[in-house]
C-alpha positions as CSV (number, residue, x, y, z in Angstrom):
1,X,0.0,2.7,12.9
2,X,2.0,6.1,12.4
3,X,5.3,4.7,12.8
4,X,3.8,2.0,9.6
5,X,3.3,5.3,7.7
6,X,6.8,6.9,8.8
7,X,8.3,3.3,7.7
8,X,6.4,3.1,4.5
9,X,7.3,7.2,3.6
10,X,8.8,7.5,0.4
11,X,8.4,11.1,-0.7
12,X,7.8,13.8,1.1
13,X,5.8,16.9,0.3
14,X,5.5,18.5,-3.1
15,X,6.4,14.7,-5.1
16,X,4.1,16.1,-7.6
17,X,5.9,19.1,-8.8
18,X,4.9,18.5,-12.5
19,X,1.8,16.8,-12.1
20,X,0.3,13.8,-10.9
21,X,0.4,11.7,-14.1
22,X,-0.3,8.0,-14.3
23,X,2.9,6.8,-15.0
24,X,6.2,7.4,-13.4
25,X,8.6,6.5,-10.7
26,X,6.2,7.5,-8.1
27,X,3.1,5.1,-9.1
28,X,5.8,1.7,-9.2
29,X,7.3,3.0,-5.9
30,X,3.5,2.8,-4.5
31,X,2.9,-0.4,-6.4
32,X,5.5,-2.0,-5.1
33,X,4.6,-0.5,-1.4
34,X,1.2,-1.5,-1.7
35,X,2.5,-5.3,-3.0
36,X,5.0,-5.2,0.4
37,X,2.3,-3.9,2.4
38,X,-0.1,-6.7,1.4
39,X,2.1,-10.0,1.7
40,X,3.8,-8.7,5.1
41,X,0.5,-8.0,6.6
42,X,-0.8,-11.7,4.8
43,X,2.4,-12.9,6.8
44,X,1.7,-11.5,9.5
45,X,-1.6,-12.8,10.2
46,X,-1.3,-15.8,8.8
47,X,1.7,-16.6,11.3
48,X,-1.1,-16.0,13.9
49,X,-2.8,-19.1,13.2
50,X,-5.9,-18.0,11.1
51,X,-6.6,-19.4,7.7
52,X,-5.8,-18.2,4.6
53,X,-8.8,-16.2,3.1
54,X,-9.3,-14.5,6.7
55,X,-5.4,-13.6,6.5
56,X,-5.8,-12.0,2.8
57,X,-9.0,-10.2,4.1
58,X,-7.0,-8.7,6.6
59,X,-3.9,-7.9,4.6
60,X,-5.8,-5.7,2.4
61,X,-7.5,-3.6,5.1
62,X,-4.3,-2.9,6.4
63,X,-2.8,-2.3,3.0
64,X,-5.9,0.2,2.7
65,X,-5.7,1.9,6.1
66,X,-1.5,2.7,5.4
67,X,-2.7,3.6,1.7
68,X,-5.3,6.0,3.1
69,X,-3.3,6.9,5.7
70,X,-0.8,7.8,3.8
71,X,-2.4,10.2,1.5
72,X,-3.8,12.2,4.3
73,X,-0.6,12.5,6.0
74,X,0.3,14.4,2.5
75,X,-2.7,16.3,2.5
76,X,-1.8,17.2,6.0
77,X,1.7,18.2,6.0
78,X,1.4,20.0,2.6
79,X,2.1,17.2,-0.2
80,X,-0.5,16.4,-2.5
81,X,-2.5,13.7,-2.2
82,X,-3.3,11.7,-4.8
83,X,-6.2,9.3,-5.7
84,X,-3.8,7.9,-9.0
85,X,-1.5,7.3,-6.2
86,X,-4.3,4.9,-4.4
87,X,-5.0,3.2,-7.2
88,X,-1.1,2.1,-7.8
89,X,-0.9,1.3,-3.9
90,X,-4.6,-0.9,-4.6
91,X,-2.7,-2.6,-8.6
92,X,-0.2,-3.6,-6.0
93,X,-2.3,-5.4,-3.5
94,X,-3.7,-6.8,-6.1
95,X,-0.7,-8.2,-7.7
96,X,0.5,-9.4,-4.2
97,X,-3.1,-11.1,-3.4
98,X,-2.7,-13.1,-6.8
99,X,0.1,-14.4,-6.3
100,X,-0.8,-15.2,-2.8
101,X,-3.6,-17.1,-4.0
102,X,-1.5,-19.3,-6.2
103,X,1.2,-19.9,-4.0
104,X,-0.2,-20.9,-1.0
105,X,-2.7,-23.9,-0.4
């Protein structure tokens, strides 16, 4: 799970220097993270066999657990972490899990 995080780091500490507003280049890199996250964890269950709600119930815990995991690291190595950032890494899931759901039968 730690190398995931290591993969999925795109800032280090301090991406926050003028604040941690709602909008920038930070939230769409973790929207589009969290939208990655979701549909390669979707994939990757889903090429184990199980069906396809059990596969997007999966997909988002592990989206969560590298979101989550994520911010601690940052809160842990001195970064800041960010519950606006959360929320962009859940808006991407999101996205991802919609268009999951109309894509695949």
């Amino acid at each position: 799970m730690f190398r995931l995080l290591l993969v999925f780091q795109l800032h280090g500490p301090g991406d926050h220097p003028g604040g941690d507003s709602w909008f920038g280049a930070d939230k769409v890199k973790h929207f589009f993270i969290g939208a990655f996250v979701q549909s390669v964890a979707y994939s990757a269950v889903r090429a184990t066999g199980a069906r396809h709600q059990a596969s997007l119930v999966a997909a988002t815990g592990v989206t969560a657990a590298v979101s989550i995991g994520k911010e601690l690291f940052d809160a842990h190595t001195g970064g800041t972490p960010s519950f606006r950032d959360l929320t962009w890494d859940a808006a991407g899931a999101a996205g991802a899990t919609l268009l999951l759901q109309h894509s695949v039968r």
